[in-house]
Structure formats: structure tokens, C-alpha cells
N, C-alpha and C positions, 0 to 999 in steps of 0.2 A: 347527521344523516339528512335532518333538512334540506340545508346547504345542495349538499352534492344531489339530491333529488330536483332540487331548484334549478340548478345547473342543467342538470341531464334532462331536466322538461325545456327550459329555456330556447338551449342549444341551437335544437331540429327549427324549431319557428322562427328565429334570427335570421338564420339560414335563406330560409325557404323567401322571407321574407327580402332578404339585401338578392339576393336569386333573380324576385320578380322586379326590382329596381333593375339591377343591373342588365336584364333582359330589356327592359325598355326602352335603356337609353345608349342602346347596344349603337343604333347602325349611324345615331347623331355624334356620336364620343370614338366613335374607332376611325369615322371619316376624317376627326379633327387632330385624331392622334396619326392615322398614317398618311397624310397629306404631305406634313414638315418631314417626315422621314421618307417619303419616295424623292422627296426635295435634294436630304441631303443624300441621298443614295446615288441621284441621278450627276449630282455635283460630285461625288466622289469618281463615278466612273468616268466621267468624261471634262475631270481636273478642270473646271472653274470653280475661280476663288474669288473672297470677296476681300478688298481692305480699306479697312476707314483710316481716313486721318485725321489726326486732330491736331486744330490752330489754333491761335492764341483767340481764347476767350469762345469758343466752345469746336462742336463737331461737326465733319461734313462727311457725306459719304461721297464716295469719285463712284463712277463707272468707266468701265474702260470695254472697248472696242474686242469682238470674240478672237481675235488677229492678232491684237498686245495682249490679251489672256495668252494666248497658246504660243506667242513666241518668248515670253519670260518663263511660262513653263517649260518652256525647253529648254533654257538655259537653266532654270532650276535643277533641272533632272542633269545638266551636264556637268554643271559647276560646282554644285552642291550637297553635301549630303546631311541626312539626321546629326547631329552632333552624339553620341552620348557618352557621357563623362562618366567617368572612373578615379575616385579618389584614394590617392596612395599615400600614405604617411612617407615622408623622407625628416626622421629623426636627425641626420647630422646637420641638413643645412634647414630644417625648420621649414618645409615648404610641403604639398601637396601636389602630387601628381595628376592633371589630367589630362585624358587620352580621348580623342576622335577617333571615333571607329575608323580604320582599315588607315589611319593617317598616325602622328608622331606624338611624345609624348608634351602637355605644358603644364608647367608647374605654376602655382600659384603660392606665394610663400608668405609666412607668418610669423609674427614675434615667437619669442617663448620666455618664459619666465628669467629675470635676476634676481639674485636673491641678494641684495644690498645689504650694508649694516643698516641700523634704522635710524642712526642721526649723525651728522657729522661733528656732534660735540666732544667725542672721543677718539676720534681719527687720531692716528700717533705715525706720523713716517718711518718706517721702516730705516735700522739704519745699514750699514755694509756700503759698497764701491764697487761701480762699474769700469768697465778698462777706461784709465785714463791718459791724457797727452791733450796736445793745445794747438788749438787750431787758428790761423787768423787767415781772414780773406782778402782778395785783391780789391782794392778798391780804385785803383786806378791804370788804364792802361796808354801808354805812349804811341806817339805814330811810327812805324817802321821804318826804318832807314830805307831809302830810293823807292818808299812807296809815295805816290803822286795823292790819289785818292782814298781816302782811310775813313770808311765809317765806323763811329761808336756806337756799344751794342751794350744791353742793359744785360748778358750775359756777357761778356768777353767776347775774345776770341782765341779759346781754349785750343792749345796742337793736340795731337793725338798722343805726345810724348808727354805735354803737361796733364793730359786727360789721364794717361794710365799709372801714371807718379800719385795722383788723389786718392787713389783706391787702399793707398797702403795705410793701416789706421797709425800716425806719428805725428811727433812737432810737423806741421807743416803749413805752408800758405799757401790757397786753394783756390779757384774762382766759385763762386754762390753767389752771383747775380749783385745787382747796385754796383756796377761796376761803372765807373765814372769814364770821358774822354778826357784827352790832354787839357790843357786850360784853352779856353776858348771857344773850346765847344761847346756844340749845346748838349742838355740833358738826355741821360739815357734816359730818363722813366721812372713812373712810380714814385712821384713825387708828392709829401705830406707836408702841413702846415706844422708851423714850427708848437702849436698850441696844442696839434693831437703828437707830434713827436715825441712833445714832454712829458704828455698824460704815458701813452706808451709804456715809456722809458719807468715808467713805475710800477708797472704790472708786475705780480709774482706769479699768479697763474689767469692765463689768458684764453677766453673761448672766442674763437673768428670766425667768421662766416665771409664771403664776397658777392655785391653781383655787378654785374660788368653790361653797358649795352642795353638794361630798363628788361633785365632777361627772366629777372623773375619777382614776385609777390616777396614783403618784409613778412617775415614771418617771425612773429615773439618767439621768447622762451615762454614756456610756460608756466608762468609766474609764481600759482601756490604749488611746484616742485622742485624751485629752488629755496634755499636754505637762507636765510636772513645773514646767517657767515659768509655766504657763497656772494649772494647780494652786494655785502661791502666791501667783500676782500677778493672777489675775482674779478677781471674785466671782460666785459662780454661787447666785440669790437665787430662793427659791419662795416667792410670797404665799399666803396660806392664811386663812381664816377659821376661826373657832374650831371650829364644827362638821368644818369637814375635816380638820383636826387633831385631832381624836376620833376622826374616822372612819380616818385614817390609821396612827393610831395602833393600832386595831383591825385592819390590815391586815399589823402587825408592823413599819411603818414607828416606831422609840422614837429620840424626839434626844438627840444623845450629851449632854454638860455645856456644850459651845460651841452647841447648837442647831443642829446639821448632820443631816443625813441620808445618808450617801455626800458627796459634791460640794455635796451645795443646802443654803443654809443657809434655813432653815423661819424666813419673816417673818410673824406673827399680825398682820390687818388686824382692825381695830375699827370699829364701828360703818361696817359698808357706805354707801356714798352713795346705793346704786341699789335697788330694787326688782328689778329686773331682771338678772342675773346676769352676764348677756353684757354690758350696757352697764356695769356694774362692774370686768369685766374690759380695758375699754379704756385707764382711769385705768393701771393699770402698763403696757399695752400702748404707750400715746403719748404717757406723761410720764414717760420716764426721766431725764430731763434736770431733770429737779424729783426725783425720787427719791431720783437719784443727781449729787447736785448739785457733785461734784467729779471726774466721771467726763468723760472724753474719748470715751469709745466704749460703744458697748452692744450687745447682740444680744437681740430678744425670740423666742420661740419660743412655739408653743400645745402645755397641757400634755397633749395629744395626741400629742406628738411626741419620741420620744429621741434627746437630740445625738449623733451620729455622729463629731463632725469636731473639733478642736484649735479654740477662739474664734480666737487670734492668726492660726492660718490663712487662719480665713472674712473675717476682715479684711482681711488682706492682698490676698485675691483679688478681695473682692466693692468694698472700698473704694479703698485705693492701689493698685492694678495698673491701675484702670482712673478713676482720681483722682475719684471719687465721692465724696459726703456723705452720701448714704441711696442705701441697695439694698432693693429688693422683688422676688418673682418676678412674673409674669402668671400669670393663671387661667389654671387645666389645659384649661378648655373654653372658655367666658365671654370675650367682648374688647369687648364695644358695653355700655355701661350698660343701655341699652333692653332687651337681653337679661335681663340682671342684673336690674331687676324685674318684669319676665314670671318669672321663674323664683323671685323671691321671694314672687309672689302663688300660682305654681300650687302651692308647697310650703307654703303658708302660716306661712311665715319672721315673719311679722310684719304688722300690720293694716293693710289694703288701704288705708283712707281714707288712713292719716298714710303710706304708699309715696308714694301718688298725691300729696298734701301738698309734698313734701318734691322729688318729680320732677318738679310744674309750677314750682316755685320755680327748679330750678335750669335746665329749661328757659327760662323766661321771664329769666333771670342769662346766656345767653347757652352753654349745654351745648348741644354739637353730636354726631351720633352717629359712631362711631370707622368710618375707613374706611383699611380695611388696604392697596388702594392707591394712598394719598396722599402723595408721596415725604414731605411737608412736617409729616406727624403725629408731632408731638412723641415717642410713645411706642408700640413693639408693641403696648398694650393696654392698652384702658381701665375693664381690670376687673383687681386684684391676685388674689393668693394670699395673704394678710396675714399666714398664720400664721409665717411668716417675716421678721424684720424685720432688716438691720443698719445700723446709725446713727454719724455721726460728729455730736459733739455741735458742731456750727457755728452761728452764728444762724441761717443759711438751713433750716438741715434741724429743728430749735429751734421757727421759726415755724411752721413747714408743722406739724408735730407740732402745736403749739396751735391753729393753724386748723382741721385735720381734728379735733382732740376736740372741739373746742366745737362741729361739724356733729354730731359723733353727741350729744351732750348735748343740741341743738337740735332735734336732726330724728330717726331711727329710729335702732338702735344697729348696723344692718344697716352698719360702714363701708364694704364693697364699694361702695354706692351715693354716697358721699360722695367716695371718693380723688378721680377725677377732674375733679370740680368744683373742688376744693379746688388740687390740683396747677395745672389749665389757669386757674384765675384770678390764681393765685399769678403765675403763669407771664406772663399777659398784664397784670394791672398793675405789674410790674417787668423791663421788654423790655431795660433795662442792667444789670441785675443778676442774672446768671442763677443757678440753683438745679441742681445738678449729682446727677440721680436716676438711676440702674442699674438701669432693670427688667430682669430677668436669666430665665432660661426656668426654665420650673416643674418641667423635668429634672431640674436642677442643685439647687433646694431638696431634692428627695425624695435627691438624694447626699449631703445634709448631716444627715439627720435620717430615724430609724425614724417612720412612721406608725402610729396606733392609733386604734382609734375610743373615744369615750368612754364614760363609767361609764354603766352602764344606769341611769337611774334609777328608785327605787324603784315600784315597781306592784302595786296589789290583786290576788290572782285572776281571773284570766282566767273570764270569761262566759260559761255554753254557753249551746248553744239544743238543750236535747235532742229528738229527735225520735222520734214512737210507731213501731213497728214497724208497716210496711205503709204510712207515708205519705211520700211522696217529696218530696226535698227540692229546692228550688227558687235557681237565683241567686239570685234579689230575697229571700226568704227569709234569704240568708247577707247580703246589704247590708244589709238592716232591721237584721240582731244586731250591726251592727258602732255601738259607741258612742265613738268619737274624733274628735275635731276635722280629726283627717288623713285623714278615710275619704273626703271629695271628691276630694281629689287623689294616694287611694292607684291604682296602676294593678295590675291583678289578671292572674294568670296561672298556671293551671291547668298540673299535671304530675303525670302518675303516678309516685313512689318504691318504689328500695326499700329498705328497712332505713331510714327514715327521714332518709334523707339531705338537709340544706337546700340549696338553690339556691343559685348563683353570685351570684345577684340580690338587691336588696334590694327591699323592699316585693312581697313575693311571696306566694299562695297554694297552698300543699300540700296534696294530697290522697292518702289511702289508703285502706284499705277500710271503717274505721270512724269514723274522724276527719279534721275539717278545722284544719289549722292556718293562721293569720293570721300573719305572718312580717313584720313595719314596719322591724325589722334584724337580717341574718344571724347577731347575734349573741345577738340575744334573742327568745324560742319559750317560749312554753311549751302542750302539751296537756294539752284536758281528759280527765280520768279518763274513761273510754269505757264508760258503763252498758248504751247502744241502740247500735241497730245505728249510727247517722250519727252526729255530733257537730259543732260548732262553737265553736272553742275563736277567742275574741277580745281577741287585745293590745291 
């Protein structure tokens, strides 16, 4: 009873007491407190805003002019809106959904778990037979009788009557690329030292990766996740051109005496077959089976990507657990072809006429569009993720490999638009002899491999458009200075920073007080030096 007596006397005098403070120091503490709030009150109603940036080695405040205040707010208010995200589980393909208000939905996507065995010291190959027959390739073609001028092509020069004869899975001799000319000629391409030839030639199972053109970062395996089996008895092979190998070399990447790098052993290609870089890199991508011509297994990876995972395991999962001869993921987004090139023309991937070329063909061949649900459709999706590939080297998976490279030698090097054709014809001219493919969720790839994006490639100086002091700067203005081929189908989007921070987004437009940055990848920016008050600095 104390206590609560003590309390109940205390209480009223406390009170009464913080009462007469707080009365005192009433009209010095409310001036100091509503001062910063009619501040920002008055800022909020008539939208001036403040942004700092910050440079290397510390911070500055800009000011800007009430005239660039109120004409970036106006484009703010045109251009852009609040973002707010919505995150949505999408369990098949392992990604998250999110959604800008009153705009479309983007997914961002995620591993998800494999459940491996836990060492490769028990692995037992599965035994049984896939459809067999023998395949040999053309390795040489002749000049044309009353042809004048005859160039050799590191694909052939496949008819349309030899192209639809390869489809049928049998004894047959097929073209798959290394295709030589008459004597005399010079080299198709794709030419190796007789010292990696040999190594090659002894692989049983072989992980490859390419880069072509200085196009991307060496990226290791990731050393304590492979297996000391794995280590000695698989070959882990990076094709390179001589230029990347300067440039690699410049990057501190130096091969030891065996030609290794970490894990890869660095294979110098000679004399490219392709103009085209991408379509170069399909040749290691869909003829390992020619490469690696004593090899049972393979795994291709894009040199984007760092192995995560033991080879012997990815095997085991992706091919005997579920008796497969080729494993692919599905596209993260993509599952209809038809999508696949809408989405190649809006990004301008490659030239419209030879898309549209290539798409009535395989229309009028009998391509149907993917319909998810069809209980009867061969495949979740009829668009891949290709940068993942794993292979058991059987005839069936052998031809399919030859058949889809000679579509990209044929047709665009885009193979996204290719697999499906290739697969569903395979598929329908050999209704007894089936071809046993695992397309696997694109979940599952991103747990087996880091992603990266690639080497920026080299670029001039960014372009300003300076602008005089007192004349205001205009959209169409900023679209006029933009000189790239990508600027149709860049999509633009206005945001006030600060400290100069990039967007989540790519192909994004930034804005601050004195400069505009053009942003085509999160990863490459550069501003121009800021003489006038506006700028426009263009990737």
C-alpha cells in the first residue's frame, strides 16, 4: 500500500511540474519545430525538390534554376509514375511477379532448390539403349559442275532435298558443319592446334563454354563444388579467339604450361567461320559430339554463366534419374515461338526481313503455336533457355544437334526460333523411334550456374547535346540526340535520384539537376561532363 500511495502522491507534482517546463519553453520549441514543417509543406504544394549528388570522394549539393525545377516536374508528372510492386509466386518457372501500377506485369526470377546425390563416389550409369543407327558427316564438298565461282562454307551447302532426307532418324550421311572445300581451297573455319585436338580427342565427358570477340569476363567453375573425380576425369574446355586471349590475358587471366586457367583449359579457335559472333558461337555450342569425338557426355554453358554444380551430378540428375539423352531448361518468360519473334523484332535481335524469312518457312513446314493446355503437347515450352545445355552423346540427341545447327547456318543465328521446329519435325517423321528430351524449369538452371551479364563492349564517347542557358529542354529534343540503332525500341522512363543512383531497370532514363543519363544496361552509363545548366549524355 506504500507503493501505490507513493505513486498516487508523486503522480499530480510530476505533472504539474514537466506542465510548468513545458509552458515555458512553449513559444522557443514550437517556432523551431514548425518552421521545417511549413518548409516542407510549402515544398510539397508547389513541387520544388531538392537533389544531391554525389562524386567520387565526397558530396555536393547542385541548385537548379525554378524554370528546370518546374519543367522536369512536368515531365515527371507525364512520364512517370509511383512504381508499386506486387510480388507473386510463379512456382513452375521459379520467378516473381512484379507489377507497376496501371502498367504490365515483370518477373524477376529465382533459383530453387536440387536435390542431388551427395557424392559422386556411388554414381552407377544406368544401363538400357536408346534408338540406335549411325550417323557419319560430310566432310568434304566438291565444286559444281559449270559453276564458275564456288565458295566453301564451314556449313555446306545443304539443298532443301538433302536438308529434309536428315530429318529421318537412320544409317545416314548428314552435313554438321567442318565441312571442308575441294583441295585447294582455303579453310572453312574453326580451326585447332593439333596439341588441343589430341587432348580433346580423350575426353569422356566434356564441360565447354566459348567467347568469341573479348565479349565476355573468364569466369571459373567454382572450384570447392566440383568433385576431385570430376577434377581429373572431366574436361572443362573454353574456346577463345586470339583476340580474347590478349584480352584475357590483359585481365590477369596468364595460362600456366598445360594451357589451363583454374579448371578451363583455354582452346585458341582459328580462322572464325562466322562474321557474326553469336552464330560462331553455336559451332561449340551444337557440335560437341564433333569436338569431342570420344566423349559420352557433355555439358555446354554461356560464358555468362559460372558453374555452381559438380558436371557428374548435373548428369546424373538432369540425364539418368530421369533416362534422358538431352536436357534443356524453358524460357524464363517465352513459351509460343510467335512470341519469340515479336520480341526479336521489338528488340531488334536480328533483321526483320530474314525473321519473317525463316518464320513463314517454318509456318508453311507445318509449326503450330504452343498451347499450354493441351494435355497432348509434347513439351512445357516451345521456347528454351539454351544457355544451358546437357547431352548424352546417342545418335538421337547426335542428329537433333545437326539438325538444329544447320537451321541456324541456314536461317538466323537467333536458335530460340529454330529448337522447336527442329525438335517437333524430328519428333513427327520418326513416330517409332522416339528421342528422349528433359526440358527441365529455368528454376533449376539458375541453381546450377552464377549468372552475369556480358563484357560491355567497347564505345566512343558518349554525345551531349549541350543546351544554352535560358532555353528549355524538350523530349523530342532528347530523341533527336539519341543516335543507336536500339533507340526505336528503347522504352524510356523518367525518375528523380539521388546521389546518382541507377535504376532496377534496364533501358532506363535518369534524370538530375544538371544532366540526363541514357542507361541501355544497368551496367554501362556513362555522364557527360556538365558545362550548362542541362545535358544529354547518349550510350
Amino acid at each position: 500500500m506504500g507503493v501505490h500511495k507513493l505513486l498516487h502522491a508523486v503522480g499530480p507534482r510530476r505533472g504539474r511540474r514537466l506542465g510548468r517546463i513545458f509552458r515555458a519553453a512553449l513559444s522557443f520549441r514550437s517556432w523551431l519545430l514548425l518552421l521545417p514543417l511549413l518548409c516542407l509543406l510549402s515544398f510539397a504544394l508547389f513541387g520544388l525538390k531538392f537533389v544531391i549528388l554525389v562524386g567520387h570522394g565526397g558530396s555536393m549539393e547542385n541548385r537548379m534554376s525554378s524554370s528546370h525545377q518546374q519543367h522536369i516536374s512536368g515531365n515527371e508528372e507525364r512520364f512517370y509514375k509511383e512504381v508499386e510492386k506486387q510480388q507473386l509466386q510463379h512456382s513452375r518457372y521459379g520467378g516473381v511477379e512484379i507489377k507497376a501500377q496501371g502498367g504490365k506485369h515483370r518477373k524477376q526470377h529465382f533459383p530453387c532448390e536440387i536435390v542431388f546425390t551427395e557424392t559422386v563416389d556411388y554414381l552407377v550409369e544406368p544401363t538400357g539403349s536408346f534408338t540406335q543407327f549411325s550417323l557419319q558427316y560430310v566432310a568434304m564438298e566438291e565444286k559444281p559442275l559449270g559453276v564458275n565461282s564456288f565458295e566453301s562454307r564451314f556449313g555446306g551447302h545443304q539443298t532443301l532435298e538433302e536438308r529434309e532426307k536428315s530429318f529421318y532418324a537412320r544409317n545416314q550421311t548428314l552435313h554438321c558443319g567442318f565441312v571442308k572445300g575441294p583441295p585447294g581451297f582455303p579453310s572453312t573455319g574453326f580451326d585447332f592446334d593439333e596439341k588441343d585436338m589430341a587432348y580433346m580427342s580423350t575426353c569422356r565427358v566434356a564441360v565447354s563454354s566459348c567467347i568469341f570477340g573479348s565479349s565476355d569476363f573468364l569466369r571459373r567453375p567454382t572450384s570447392k563444388k566440383i568433385s576431385e573425380f570430376s577434377k581429373k576425369n572431366v574436361c572443362f574446355v573454353m574456346f577463345v579467339d586470339e583476340q580474347t586471349l590478349s584480352k584475357l590475358a590483359s585481365d590477369g587471366h596468364v595460362l600456366d604450361n598445360r594451357g589451363f586457367v583454374g579448371l578451363w583449359r583455354l582452346v585458341v579457335v582459328r580462322n572464325l567461320p562466322y562474321k557474326d559472333m553469336r552464330r560462331t558461337g553455336k559451332v561449340p555450342k551444337f557440335l560437341s559430339h564433333r569436338i569431342f569425338p570420344s566423349s559420352r557426355y557433355s555439358i555446354w554453358l554461356d560464358s555468362k554463366m559460372r558453374l555452381n554444380a559438380d558436371p557428374m551430378l548435373i548428369i546424373e540428375y538432369f540425364l539418368w534419374r530421369t533416362r534422358s539423352e538431352y536436357a534443356i531448361s524453358n524460357h524464363y518468360d517465352r513459351h509460343c515461338v510467335w512470341e519469340e519473334v515479336l520480341q526479336n523484332k521489338r528488340l531488334n535481335k536480328y533483321n526483320e526481313t530474314a525473321i519473317d524469312e525463316q518464320f513463314n518457312f517454318y509456318q508453311s513446314d507445318g509449326l503450330s503455336k504452343f498451347d499450354p493446355s493441351d494435355p497432348n503437347t509434347p513439351l512445357p515450352s516451345y521456347v528454351p533457355e539454351g544457355s544451358f545445355i546437357v547431352r548424352a552423346h546417342t545418335p538421337m540427341s547426335n542428329l537433333f544437334s545437326c539438325l538444329w545447327f544447320n537451321e541456324v547456318d541456314r536461317f538466323t543465328s537467333r536458335d530460340q526460333l529454330s529448337f522447336a521446329y527442329t525438335y517437333l519435325k524430328l519428333r513427327r517423321l520418326n513416330p517409332n523411334q522416339p528421342f528422349y528430351l528433359n526440358m527441365f524449369k529455368d528454376c533449376e538452371r539458375r541453381a546450377l550456374a552464377k549468372l552475369f551479364r556480358h563484357r560491355a563492349p567497347p564505345s566512343s564517347p558518349p554525345e551531349c547535346l549541350k543546351c544554352q542557358k535560358g532555353i528549355e529542354v524538350t523530349f523530342l529534343d532528347i530523341l533527336l540526340a539519341i543516335k543507336t540503332p536500339l533507340s526505336r525500341s528503347i522504352r524510356y522512363r523518367f525518375d528523380f535520384r539521388i546521389n546518382c543512383t541507377l535504376l532496377s531497370l534496364a533501358e532506363t532514363l535518369e534524370w538530375d539537376c544538371s544532366t540526363v543519363f541514357i542507361v541501355v544496361d544497368p551496367d554501362i552509363w556513362v555522364p557527360c561532363i556538365v558545362t550548362e545548366p542541362v545535358s544529354v549524355a547518349v550510350m
